[in-house]
Backbone as numpy.savetxt, mean C-alpha at the origin, in Angstrom:
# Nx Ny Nz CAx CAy CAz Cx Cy Cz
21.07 -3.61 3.20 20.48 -2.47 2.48 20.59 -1.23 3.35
21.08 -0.54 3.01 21.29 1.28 3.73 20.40 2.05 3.15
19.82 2.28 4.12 18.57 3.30 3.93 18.50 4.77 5.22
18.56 5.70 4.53 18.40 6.45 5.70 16.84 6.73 6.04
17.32 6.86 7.47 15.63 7.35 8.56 15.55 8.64 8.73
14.00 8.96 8.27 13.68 10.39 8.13 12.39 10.16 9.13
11.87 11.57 9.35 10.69 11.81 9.67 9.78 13.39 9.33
8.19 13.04 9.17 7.87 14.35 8.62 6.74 14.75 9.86
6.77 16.15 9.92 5.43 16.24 10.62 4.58 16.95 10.10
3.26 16.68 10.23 1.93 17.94 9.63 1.07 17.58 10.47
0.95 18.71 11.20 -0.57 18.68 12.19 -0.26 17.61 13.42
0.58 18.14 13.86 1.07 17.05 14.66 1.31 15.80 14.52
1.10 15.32 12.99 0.95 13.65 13.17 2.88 13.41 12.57
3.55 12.69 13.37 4.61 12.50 12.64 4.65 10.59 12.18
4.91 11.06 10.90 5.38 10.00 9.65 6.67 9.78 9.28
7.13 8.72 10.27 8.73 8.09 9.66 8.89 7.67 8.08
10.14 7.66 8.14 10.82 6.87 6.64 11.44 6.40 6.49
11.61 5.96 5.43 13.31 5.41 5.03 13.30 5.30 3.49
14.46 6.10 3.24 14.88 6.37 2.08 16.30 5.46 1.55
16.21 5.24 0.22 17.23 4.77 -0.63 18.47 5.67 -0.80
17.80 6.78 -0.99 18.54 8.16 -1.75 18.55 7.97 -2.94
18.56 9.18 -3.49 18.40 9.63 -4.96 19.08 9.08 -5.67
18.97 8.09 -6.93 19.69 7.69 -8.09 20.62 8.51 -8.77
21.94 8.27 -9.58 22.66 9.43 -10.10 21.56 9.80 -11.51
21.81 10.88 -11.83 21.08 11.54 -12.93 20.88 10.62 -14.34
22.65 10.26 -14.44 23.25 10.02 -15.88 22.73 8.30 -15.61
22.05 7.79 -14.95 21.58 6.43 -14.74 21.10 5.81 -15.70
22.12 4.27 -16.40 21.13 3.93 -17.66 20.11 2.91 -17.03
19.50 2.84 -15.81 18.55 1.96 -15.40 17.06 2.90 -15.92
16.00 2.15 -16.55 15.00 2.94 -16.50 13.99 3.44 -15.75
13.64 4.63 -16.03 13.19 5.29 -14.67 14.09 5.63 -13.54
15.04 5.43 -13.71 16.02 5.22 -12.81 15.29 6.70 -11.66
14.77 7.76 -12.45 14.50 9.41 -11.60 13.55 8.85 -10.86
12.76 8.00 -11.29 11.20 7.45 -10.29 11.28 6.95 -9.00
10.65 7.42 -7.86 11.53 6.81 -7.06 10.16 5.71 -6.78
9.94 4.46 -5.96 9.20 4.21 -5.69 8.67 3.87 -3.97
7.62 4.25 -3.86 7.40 4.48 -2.43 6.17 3.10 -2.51
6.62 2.12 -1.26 6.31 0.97 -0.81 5.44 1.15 0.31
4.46 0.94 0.20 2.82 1.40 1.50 2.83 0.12 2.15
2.97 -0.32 3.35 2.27 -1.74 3.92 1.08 -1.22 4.54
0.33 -2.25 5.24 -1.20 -2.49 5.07 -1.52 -2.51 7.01
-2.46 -2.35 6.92 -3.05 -2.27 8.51 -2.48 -3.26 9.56
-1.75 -2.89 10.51 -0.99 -3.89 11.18 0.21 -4.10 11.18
0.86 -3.78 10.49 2.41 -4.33 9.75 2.99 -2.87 10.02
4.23 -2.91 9.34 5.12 -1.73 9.59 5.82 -1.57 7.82
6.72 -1.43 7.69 7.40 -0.36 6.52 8.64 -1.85 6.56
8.77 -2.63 7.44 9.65 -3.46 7.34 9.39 -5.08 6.26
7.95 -4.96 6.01 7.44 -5.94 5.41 7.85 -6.03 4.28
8.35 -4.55 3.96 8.76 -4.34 2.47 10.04 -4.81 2.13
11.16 -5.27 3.34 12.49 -5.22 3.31 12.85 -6.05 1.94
12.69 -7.23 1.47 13.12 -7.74 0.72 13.16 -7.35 -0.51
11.26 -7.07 -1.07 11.17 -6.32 -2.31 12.40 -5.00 -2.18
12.75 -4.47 -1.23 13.41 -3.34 -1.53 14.42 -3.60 -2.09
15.07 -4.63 -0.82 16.34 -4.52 -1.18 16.70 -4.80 -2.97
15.56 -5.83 -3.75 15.53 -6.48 -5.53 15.64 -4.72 -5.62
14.88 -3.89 -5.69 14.46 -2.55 -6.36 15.84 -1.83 -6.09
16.14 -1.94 -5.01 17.31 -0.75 -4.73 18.80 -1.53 -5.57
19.04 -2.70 -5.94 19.86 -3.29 -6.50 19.81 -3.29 -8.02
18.72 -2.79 -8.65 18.17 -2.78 -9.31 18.50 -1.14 -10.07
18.83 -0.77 -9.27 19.09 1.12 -9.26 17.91 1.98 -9.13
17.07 1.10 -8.60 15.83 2.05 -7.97 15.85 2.82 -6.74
15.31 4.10 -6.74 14.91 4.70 -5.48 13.94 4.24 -4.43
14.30 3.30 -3.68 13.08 3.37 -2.65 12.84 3.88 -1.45
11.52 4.39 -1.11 11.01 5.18 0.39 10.05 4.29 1.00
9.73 3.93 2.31 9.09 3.12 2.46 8.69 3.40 4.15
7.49 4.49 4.13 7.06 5.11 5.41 6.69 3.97 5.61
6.21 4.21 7.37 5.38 3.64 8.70 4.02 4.51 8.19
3.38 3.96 8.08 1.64 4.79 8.59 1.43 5.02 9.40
0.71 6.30 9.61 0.30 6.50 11.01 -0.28 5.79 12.14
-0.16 5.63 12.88 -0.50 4.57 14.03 0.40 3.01 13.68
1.46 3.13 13.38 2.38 2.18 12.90 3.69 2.18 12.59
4.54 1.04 12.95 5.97 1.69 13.73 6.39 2.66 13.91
7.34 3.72 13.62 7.48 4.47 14.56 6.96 5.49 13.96
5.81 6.06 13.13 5.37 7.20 13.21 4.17 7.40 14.56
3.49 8.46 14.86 2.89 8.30 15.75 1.31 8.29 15.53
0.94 8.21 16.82 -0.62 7.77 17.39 -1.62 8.70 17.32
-2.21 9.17 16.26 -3.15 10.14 16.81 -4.18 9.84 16.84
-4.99 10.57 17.07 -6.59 10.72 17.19 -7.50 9.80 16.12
-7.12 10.78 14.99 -7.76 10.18 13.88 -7.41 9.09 13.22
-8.21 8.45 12.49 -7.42 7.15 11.22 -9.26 6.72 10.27
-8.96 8.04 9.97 -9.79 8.09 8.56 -8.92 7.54 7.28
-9.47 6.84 6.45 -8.29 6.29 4.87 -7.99 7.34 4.45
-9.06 8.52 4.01 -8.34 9.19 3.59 -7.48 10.03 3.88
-6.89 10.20 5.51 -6.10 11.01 6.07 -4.58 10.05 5.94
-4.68 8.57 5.74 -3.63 8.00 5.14 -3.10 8.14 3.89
-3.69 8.37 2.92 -3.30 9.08 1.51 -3.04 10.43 1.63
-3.29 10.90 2.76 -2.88 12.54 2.09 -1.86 12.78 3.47
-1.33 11.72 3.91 -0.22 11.28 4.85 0.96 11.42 3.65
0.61 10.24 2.77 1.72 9.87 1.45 1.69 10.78 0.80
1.05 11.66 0.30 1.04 12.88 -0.43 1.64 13.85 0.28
1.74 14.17 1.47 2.35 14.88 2.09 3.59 14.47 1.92
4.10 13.29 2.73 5.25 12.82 2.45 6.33 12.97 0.78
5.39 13.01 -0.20 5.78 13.20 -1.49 6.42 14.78 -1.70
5.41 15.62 -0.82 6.25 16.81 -0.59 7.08 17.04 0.20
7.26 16.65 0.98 8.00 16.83 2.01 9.60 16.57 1.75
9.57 15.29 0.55 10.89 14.80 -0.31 11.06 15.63 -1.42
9.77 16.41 -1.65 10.45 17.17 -2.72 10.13 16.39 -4.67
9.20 15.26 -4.45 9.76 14.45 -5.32 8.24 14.50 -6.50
8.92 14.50 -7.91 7.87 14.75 -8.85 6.78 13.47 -9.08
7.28 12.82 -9.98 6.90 11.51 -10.57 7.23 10.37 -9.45
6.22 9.35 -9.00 6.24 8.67 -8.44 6.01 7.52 -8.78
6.51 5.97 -8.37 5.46 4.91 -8.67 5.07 4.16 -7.02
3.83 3.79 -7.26 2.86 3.60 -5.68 2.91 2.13 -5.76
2.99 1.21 -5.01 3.15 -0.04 -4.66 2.44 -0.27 -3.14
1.06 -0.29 -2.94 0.60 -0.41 -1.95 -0.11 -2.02 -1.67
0.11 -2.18 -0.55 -0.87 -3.65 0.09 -2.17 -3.21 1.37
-3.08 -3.73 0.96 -4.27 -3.59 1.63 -4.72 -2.04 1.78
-4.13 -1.83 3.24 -4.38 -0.30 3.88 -3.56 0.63 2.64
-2.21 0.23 3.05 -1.93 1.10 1.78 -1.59 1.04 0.59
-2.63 0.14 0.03 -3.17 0.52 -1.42 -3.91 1.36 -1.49
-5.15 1.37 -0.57 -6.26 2.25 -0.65 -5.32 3.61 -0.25
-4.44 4.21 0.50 -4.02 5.07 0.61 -3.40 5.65 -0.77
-2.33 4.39 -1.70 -1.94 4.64 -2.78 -3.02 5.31 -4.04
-4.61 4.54 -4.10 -5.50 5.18 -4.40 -5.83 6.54 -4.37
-5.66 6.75 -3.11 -6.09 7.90 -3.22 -4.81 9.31 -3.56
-3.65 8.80 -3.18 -2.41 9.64 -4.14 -2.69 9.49 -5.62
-2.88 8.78 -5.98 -3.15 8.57 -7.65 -4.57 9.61 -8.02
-5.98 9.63 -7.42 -6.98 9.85 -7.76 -6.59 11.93 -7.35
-5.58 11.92 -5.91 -5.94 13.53 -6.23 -4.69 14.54 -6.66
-3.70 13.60 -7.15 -2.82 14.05 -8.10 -2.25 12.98 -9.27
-2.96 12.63 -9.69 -2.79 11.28 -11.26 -1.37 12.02 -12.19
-1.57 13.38 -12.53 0.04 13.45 -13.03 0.91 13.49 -12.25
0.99 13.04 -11.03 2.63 12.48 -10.18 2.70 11.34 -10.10
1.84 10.16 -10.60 1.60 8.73 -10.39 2.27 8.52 -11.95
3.26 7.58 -11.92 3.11 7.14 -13.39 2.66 5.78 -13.22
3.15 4.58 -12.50 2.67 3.20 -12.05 1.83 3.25 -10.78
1.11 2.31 -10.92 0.10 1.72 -9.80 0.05 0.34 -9.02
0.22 -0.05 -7.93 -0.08 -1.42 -7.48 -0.79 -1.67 -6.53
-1.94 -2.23 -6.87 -3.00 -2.02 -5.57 -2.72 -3.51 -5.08
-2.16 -4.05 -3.81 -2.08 -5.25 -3.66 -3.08 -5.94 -2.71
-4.52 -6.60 -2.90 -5.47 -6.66 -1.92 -5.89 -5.53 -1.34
-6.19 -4.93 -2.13 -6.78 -3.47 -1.62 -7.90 -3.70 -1.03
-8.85 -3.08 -0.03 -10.54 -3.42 0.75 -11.17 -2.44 -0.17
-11.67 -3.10 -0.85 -12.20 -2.07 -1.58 -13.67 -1.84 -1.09
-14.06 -0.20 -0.71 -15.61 0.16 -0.12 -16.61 -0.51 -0.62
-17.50 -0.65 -0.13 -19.23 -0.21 0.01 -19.22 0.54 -1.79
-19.83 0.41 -2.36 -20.52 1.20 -3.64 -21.58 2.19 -3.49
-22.35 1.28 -2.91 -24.22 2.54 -2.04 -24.28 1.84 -0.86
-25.01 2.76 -0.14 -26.27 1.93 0.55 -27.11 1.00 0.87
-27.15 0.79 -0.86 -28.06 -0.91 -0.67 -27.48 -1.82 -1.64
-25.86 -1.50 -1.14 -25.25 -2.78 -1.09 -25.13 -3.10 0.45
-25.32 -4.86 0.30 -25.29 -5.57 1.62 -23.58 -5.94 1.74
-23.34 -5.38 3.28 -21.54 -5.83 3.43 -21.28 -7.49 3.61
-20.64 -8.02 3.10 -20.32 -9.85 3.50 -18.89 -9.78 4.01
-18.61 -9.91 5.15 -17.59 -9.91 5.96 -17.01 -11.40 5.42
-16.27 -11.20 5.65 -15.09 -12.61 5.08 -14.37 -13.17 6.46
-15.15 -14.54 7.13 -15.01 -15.11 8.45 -14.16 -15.86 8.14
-13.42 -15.92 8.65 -12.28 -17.27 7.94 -11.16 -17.31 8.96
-10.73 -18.44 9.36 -9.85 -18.98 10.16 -8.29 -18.64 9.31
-7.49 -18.32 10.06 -6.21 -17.62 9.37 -5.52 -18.98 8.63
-4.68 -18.92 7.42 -4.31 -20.40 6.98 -2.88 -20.49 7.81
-2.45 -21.71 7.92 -0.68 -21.92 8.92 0.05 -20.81 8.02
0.51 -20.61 6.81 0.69 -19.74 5.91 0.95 -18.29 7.12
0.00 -17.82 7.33 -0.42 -16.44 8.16 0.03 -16.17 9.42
-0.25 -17.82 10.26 -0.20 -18.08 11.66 1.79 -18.24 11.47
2.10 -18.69 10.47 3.86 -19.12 10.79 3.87 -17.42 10.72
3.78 -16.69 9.61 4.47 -15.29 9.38 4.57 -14.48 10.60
3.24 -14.38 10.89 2.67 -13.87 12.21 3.55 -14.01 13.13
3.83 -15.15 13.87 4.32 -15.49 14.63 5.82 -15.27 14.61
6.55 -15.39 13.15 7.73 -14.74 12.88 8.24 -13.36 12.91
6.89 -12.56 12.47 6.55 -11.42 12.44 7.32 -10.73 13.91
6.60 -11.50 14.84 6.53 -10.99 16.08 7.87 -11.07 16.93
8.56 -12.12 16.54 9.60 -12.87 16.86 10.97 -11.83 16.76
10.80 -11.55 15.41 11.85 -10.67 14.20 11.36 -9.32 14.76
10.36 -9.01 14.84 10.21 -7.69 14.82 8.96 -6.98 15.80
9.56 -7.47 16.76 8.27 -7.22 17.78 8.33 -5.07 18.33
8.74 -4.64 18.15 8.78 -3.12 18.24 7.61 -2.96 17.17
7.64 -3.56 16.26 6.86 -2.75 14.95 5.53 -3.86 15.90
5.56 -4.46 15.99 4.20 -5.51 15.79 3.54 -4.99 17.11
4.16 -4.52 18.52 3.49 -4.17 19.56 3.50 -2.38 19.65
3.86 -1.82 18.41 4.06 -0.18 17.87 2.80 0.14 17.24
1.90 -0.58 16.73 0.56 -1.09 16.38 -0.53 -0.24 17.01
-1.03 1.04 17.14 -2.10 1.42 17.83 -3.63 0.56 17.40
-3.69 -0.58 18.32 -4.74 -1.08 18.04 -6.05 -0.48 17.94
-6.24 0.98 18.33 -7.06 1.56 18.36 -8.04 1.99 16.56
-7.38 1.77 16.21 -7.87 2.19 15.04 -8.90 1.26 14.02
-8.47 0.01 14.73 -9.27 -1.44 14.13 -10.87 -1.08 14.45
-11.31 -0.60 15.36 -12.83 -0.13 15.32 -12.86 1.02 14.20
-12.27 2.38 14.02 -12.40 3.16 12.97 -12.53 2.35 11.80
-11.63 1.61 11.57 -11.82 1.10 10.16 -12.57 -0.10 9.69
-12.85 -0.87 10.90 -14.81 -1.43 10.64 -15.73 -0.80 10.56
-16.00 0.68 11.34 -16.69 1.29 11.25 -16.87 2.04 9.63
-15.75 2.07 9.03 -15.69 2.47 7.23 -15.53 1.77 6.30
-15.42 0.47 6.67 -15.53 -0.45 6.11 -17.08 -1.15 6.18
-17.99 -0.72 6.80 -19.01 -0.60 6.71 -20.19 0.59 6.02
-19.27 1.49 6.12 -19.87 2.70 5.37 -19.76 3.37 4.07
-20.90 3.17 3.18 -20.48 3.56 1.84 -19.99 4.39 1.35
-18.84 4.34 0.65 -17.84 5.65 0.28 -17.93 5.69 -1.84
-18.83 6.19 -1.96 -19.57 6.72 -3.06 -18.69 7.64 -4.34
-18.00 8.12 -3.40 -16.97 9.38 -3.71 -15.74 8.63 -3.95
-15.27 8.10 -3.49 -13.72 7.63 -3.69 -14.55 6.01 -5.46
-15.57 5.98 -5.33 -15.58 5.37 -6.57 -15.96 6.04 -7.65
-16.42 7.41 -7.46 -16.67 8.13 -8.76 -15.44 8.69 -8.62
-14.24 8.90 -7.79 -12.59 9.55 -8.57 -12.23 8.61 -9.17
-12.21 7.31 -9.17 -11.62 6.50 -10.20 -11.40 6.77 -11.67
-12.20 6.74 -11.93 -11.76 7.56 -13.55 -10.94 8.46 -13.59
-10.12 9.09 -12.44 -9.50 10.36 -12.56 -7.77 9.54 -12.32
-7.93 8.16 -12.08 -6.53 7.86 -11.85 -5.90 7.49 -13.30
-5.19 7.51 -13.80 -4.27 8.17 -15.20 -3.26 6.78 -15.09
-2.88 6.69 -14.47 -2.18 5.88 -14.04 -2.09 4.14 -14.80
-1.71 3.54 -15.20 -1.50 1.89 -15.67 -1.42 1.25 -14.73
-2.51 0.61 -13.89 -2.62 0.04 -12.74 -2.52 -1.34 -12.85
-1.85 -2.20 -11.48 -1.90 -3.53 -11.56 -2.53 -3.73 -10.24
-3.36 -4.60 -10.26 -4.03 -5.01 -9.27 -3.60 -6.76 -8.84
-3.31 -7.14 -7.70 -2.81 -8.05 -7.21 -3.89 -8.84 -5.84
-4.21 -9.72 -6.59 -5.13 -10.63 -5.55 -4.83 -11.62 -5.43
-5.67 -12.02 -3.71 -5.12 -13.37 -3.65 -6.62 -14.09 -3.69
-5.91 -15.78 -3.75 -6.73 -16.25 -3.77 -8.58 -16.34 -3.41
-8.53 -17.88 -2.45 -9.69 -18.40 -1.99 -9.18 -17.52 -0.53
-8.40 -17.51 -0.26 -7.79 -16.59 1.37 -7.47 -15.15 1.06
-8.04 -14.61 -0.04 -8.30 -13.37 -0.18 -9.72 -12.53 0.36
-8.98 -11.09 0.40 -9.67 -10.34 0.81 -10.98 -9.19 0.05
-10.74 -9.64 -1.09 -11.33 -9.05 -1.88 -12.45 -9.18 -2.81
-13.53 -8.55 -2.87 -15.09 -8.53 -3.07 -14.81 -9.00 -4.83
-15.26 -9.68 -5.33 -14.88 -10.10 -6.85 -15.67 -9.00 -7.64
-17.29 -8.55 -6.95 -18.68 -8.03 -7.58 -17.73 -6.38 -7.87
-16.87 -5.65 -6.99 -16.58 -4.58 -6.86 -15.11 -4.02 -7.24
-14.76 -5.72 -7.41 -13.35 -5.60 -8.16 -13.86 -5.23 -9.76
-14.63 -5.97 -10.10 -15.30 -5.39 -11.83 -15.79 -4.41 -11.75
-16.26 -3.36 -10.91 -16.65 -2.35 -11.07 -14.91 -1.39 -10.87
-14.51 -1.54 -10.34 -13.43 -1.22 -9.99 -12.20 -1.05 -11.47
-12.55 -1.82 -12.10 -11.85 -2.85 -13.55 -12.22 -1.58 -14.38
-13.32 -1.59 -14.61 -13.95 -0.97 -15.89 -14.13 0.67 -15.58
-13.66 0.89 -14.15 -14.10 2.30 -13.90 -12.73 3.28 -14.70
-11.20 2.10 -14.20 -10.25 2.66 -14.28 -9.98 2.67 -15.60
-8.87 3.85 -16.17 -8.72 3.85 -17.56 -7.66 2.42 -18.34
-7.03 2.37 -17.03 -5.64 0.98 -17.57 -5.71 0.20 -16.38
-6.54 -1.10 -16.14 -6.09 -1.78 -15.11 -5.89 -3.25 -15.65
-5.11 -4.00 -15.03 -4.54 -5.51 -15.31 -4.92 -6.16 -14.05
-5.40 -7.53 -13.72 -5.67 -7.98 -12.35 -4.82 -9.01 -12.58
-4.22 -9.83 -11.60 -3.37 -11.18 -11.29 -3.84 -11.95 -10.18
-4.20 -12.94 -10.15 -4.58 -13.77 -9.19 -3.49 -14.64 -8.71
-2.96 -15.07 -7.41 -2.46 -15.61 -6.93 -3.23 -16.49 -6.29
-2.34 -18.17 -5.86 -3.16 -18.93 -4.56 -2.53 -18.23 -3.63
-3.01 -17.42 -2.82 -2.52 -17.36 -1.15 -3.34 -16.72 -1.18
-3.67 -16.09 0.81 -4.20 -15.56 1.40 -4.03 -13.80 1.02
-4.14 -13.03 1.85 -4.42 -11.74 1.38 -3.06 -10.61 1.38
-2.17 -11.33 1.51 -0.68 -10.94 1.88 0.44 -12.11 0.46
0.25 -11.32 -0.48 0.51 -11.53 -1.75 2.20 -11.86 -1.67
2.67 -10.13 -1.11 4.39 -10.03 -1.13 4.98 -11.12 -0.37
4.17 -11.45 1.13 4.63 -12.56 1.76 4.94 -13.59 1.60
3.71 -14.00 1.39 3.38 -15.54 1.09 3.84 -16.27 -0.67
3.71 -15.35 -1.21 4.02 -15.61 -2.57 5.05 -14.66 -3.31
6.70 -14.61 -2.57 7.10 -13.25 -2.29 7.76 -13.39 -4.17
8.10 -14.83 -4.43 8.58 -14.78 -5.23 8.31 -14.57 -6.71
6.79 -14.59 -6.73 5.68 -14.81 -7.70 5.39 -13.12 -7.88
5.43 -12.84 -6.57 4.84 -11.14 -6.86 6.13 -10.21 -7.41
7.67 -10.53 -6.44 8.25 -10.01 -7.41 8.65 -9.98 -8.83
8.09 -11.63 -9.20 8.16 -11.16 -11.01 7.06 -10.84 -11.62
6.27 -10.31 -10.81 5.37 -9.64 -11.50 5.10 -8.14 -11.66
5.54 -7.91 -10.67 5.59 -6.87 -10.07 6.73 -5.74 -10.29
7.75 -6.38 -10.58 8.98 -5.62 -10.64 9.21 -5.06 -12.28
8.64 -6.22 -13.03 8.70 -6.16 -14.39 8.00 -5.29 -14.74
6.42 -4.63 -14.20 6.02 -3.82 -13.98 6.35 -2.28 -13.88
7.33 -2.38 -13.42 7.43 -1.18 -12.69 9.38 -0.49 -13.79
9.14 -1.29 -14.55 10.33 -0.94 -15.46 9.97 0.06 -16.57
């Protein structure tokens, strides 16, 4: 797959890429103008995406598929607030120049994809939140951390992960794993009253019993949005991985 490497900067933070390049105009693939931009999740890099891409780009799709900040090769800064990761991708959306989008995010960046959808909904036409963490509601909700021993599933990838692609996996500013317990503990009130503002035909993608995701806040989550669909998978919280083959037919069909 040929993809060219870009990079953007704002405010010092620079955000790598990699682009498909632009579809021809006269394209009878549908959507063929959409391009779709692929988010991976806290830890990982832009390479997790390689396979789904390569189905999409064969497919005559456009795909882009940044590093997040503090993750392969964009860089390290200071901050790593969520929402300075969504308005990372939103930036990035300008920076390409590009109208109509479809968002395909896992974990970290789903919630980043969220928030591209919630503060510009007419550039979103599709949605994929894949194991998104979804916040705190109030205050006096109590947080239940999810203790769980990783399944072999996680521990083989992992370990392949590292093997295959150890630049991205030790490119990782571990620093940020306290920021985002620290907000993952703190109720974010606001990012659940924009929900209603995402426009968007959303698919939501969970995993199992080795999922990451609150069931009580996924239904609030359900009923807030104007179009959402949920899918349950058996695996752990890494859907594209572990169940790569299951998500792309779900997923892809989706996005047609």
């Amino acid at each position: 797959m040929d993809l060219t490497v870009g990079t953007m900067t704002l405010r010092d933070v620079r955000i790598a890429y990699r682009d498909s390049g632009a579809r021809p105009v006269e394209s009878a693939v549908p959507h063929a103008e959409v391009p779709v931009l692929l988010i991976h999740g806290m830890g990982g890099a832009g390479n997790t995406w390689n396979r789904f891409a390569r189905k999409l780009v064969r497919s005559g799709r456009r795909v882009i598929i940044p590093d997040l900040r503090g993750h392969g090769s964009s860089s390290h800064p200071e901050s790593y607030r969520f929402d300075e990761f969504g308005a990372d991708v939103l930036a990035l959306c300008d920076h390409l120049e590009l109208g109509t989008v479809d968002l395909v995010g896992h974990s970290l960046g789903a919630y980043a994809a969220s928030c591209v959808a919630q503060s510009r909904p007419e550039s979103v036409r599709q949605l994929v939140m894949e194991e998104c963490p979804l916040p705190l509601c109030s205050g006096a909700e109590q947080l239940r951390l999810n203790r769980r021993w990783p399944t072999v599933p996680e521990l083989w990838h992992a370990t392949v992960s590292l093997l295959r692609h150890p630049r991205a996996v030790l490119a990782f500013d571990r620093s940020m794993t306290r920021t985002a317990l620290e907000q993952f503990r703190t109720p974010n009130p606001e990012w659940w009253d924009r929900l209603p503002d995402i426009t968007a035909p959303t698919m939501f993608l969970r995993g199992g019993r080795g999922g990451m995701v609150d069931a009580q806040r996924l239904a609030v989550l359900t009923d807030a949005l104007v179009d959402c669909t949920v899918t349950t998978f058996s695996c752990g919280h890494s859907v594209h991985r572990d169940r790569y083959r299951d998500f792309a037919a779900t997923v892809e069909p989706f996005l047609r």
